[in-house]
TORTORDO-429625 format. One line per field, with one value per residue (C-alpha): x, y, z; residue number from 0. Coordinates in Angstrom, 2 decimals. Example, Ala and Ser with C-alpha at 12.3 -4.5 7.8 and 13.67 -1.06 7.14 Angstrom:
! residues 2
X <- c(12.30	13.67)
Y <- c(-4.50	-1.06)
Z <- c(7.80	7.14)
nr <- c(0	1)
! end
This chain:
! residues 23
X <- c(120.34	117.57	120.02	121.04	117.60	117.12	119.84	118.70	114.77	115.40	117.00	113.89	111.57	112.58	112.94	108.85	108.32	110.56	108.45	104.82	106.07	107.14	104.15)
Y <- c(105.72	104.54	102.75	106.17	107.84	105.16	105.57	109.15	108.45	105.70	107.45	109.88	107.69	105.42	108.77	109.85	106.12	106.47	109.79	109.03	105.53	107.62	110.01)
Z <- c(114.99	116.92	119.51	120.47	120.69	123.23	125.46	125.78	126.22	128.74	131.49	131.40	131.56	134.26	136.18	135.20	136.45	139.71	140.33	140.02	142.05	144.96	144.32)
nr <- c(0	1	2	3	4	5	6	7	8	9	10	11	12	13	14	15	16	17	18	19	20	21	22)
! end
């Protein structure tokens, strides 16, 4: 389900966003 495809995108893209914050 989409709930699921979530839980797996998230993590990923709070890391891109924890990245180009530190860059």
């Amino acid at each position: 389900m989409i709930h699921r495809q979530v839980q797996r995108f998230v993590p990923s893209f709070l890391l891109f966003l924890v990245s180009g914050f530190i860059l």
